[in-house]
N, C-alpha and C positions, 0 to 999 in steps of 0.2 A: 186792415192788415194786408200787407201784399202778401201775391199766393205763394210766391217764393220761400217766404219762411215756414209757414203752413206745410209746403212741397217740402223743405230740404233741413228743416230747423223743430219740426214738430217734437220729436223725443226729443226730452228734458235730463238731462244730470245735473242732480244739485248736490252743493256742498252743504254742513250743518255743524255749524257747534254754539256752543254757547262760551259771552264774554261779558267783563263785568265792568261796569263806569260806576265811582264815587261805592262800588259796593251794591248796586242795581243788577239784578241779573238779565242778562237781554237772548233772546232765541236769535241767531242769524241765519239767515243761506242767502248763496250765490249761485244763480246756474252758473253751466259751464262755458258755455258757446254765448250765447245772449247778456251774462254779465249782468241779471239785473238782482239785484239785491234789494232783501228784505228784513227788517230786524222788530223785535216788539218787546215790553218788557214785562217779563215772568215775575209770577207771584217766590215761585220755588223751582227748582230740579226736579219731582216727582215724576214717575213714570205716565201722568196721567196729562202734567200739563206741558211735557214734549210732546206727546200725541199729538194733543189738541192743535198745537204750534204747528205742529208738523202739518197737520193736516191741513190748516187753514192755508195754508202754504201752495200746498197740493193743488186744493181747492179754487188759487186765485188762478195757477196756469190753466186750469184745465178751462174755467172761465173763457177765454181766449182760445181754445181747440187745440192747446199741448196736452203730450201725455209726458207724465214722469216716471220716464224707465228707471232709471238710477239715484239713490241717495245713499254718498258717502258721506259718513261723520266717523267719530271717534269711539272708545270702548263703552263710552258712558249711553249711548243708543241702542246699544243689543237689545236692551230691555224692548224695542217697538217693532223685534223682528215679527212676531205670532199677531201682532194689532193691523200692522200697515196691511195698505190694498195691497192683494197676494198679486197680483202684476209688477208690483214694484220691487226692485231687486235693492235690499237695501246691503251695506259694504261698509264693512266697520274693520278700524285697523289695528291694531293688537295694541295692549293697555301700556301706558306712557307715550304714548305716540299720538299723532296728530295728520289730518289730512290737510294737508299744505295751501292746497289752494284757498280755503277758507281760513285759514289761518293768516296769511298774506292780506286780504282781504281786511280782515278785523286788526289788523296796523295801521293799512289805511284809512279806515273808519274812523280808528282812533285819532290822528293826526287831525282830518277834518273837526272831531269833536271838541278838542284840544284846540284849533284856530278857530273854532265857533266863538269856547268859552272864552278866547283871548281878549276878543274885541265885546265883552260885555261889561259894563262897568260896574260890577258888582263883587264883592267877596266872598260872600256866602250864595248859594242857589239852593234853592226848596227843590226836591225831588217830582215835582211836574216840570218846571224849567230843565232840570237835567237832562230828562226823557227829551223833551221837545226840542234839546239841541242834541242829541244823536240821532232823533227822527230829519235833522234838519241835515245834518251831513249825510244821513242818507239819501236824501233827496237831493243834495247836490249832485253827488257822482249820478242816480239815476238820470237826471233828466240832460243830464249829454250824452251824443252817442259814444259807444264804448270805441276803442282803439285797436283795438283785438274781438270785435264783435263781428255781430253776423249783418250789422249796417250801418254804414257811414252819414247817413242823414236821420233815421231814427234812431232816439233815445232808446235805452232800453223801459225808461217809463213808458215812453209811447206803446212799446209793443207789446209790454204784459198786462197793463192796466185798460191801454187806450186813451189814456190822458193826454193832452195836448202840452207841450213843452210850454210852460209860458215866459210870457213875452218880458223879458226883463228890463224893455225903457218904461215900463211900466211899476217895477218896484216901485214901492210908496214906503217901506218900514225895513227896519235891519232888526235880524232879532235880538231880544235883550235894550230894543229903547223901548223909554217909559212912555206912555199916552196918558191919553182919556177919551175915553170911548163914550158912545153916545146909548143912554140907555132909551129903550123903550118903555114907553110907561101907558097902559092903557086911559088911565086918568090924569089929565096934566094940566089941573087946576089948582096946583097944591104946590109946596115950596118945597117939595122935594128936588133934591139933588137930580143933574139930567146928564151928569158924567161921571166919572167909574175910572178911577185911575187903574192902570191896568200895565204891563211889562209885555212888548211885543214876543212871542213864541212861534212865528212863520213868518219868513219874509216872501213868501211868495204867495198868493189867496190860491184854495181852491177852485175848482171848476165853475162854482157860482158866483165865488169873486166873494168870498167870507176869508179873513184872518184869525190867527188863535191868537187869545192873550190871557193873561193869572187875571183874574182877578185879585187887587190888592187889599183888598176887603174880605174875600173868603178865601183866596188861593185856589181857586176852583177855576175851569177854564171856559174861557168864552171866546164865543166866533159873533164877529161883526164887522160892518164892510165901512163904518163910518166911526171915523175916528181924526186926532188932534196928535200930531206929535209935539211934546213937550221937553224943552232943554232939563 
C-alpha cells in the first residue's frame, strides 16, 4: 500500500443499497473516493442481515488500515443506526428517495451483468451461475484503476483487498463455457469417471490460480485449476 493513500485517503465514505437480479437480492456499497465496490447475495432485508453485510464491509477496509467514517444509504437503513460502530456516522435520506451515487453505480453494475449474461449461451441460468455473473461484473470494474479515483495505476481491487490485478494474456476460460474438469480421486484403480462436466463461473483464477465452475451433476460449485474446454 503506498503511504500516500494511508496519509490522504484513510477515512472511508461509503455508499449502500440494495438491488435485485432475476429477483436475487444483493447488498452493494461503493466508496467514495477509492471506487471500489462490493456486492454479495442476501438471504432477505432483515434488520439483522444488513448488519452483518454491512459490517463485513466495514471489516474488509479496516483490514487494510481504513477507517469508515461515513455510511450513506437510504430510509430502509435507519434500522442499523443504535448497532453500527458509534464512530461511524451513518446518513440516511428521507423515504422515497435514494442516494445517488450508489444508485448510478448499480446501472452500471447492471449493464456489465447484462453483457455478462449476453455472451452465455444458455436460456435459462440456475441461481449459482446468476450470482457468479454479478460477482463477475463486479470484478471487472474493480480490477482497473478507477478514472476519478485516488490512482491511476492501482485498481481499486489492489488497494482494498491487496490482490494483485491479474494478468489477462493469461485468461484460459470466458464464463459460461462448458468444461470438464479433472476430478481427484484418492483411489484410481477403478472405472470411475475422471471428469466432471462443469459451466465456467470465473474467468479469471484466484490468487492460487483455482477457477469456479457448477457442477453439472450437483449444481454445487467447484474450484479447480485443471480442466478441458469443450465446444
Amino acid at each position: 500500500m503506498p503511504s500516500f493513500i494511508i496519509k490522504y485517503h484513510q477515512r472511508v465514505t461509503l455508499s449502500i443499497d440494495i438491488f435485485y437480479v432475476q429477483g436475487i437480492p444483493f447488498f452493494h456499497s461503493i466508496s467514495r473516493k477509492i471506487k471500489f465496490r462490493a456486492a454479495t447475495a442476501i438471504p432477505d432485508r432483515t434488520k439483522g442481515t444488513l448488519l452483518t453485510a454491512t459490517n463485513q464491509v466495514i471489516r474488509l477496509y479496516q483490514s487494510r488500515g481504513f477507517i469508515v467514517n461515513d455510511i450513506h444509504g437510504d430510509n430502509e437503513f435507519e434500522c442499523l443506526r443504535n448497532d453500527i460502530d458509534p464512530g461511524i456516522h451513518l446518513e440516511t435520506v428521507a423515504q422515497d428517495d435514494h442516494v445517488d451515487e450508489v444508485e448510478r453505480d448499480i446501472r452500471t453494475l447492471k449493464e456489465g451483468t447484462r453483457a455478462a449474461t449476453h455472451g452465455i449461451p444458455y436460456k435459462r441460468l440456475p441461481t449459482v451461475v446468476i450470482k457468479e455473473v454479478v460477482y463477475h461484473a463486479i470484478r471487472s470494474l474493480n480490477q482497473f484503476p478507477a478514472a476519478d479515483g485516488i490512482s491511476k495505476t492501482m485498481s481499486p481491487l489492489s488497494i482494498v483487498t491487496g490482490a494483485n490485478t491479474p494478468d489477462y494474456n493469461n485468461m484460459k476460460v470466458d464464463i459460461g463455457q462448458y468444461v470438464q474438469v479433472f476430478e481427484d480421486r484418492t483411489i484410481t484403480n477403478t472405472t470411475a469417471a475422471r471428469k466432471i462436466g462443469a459451466v465456467a463461473l470465473s474467468a479469471t483464477p484466484n490468487q492460487s490460480g483455482f477457477y469456479k465452475f457448477m457442477n453439472l451433476n450437483t449444481g454445487h460449485i467447484l474450484k479447480k485449476k485443471q480442466f478441458t474446454i469443450i465446444p
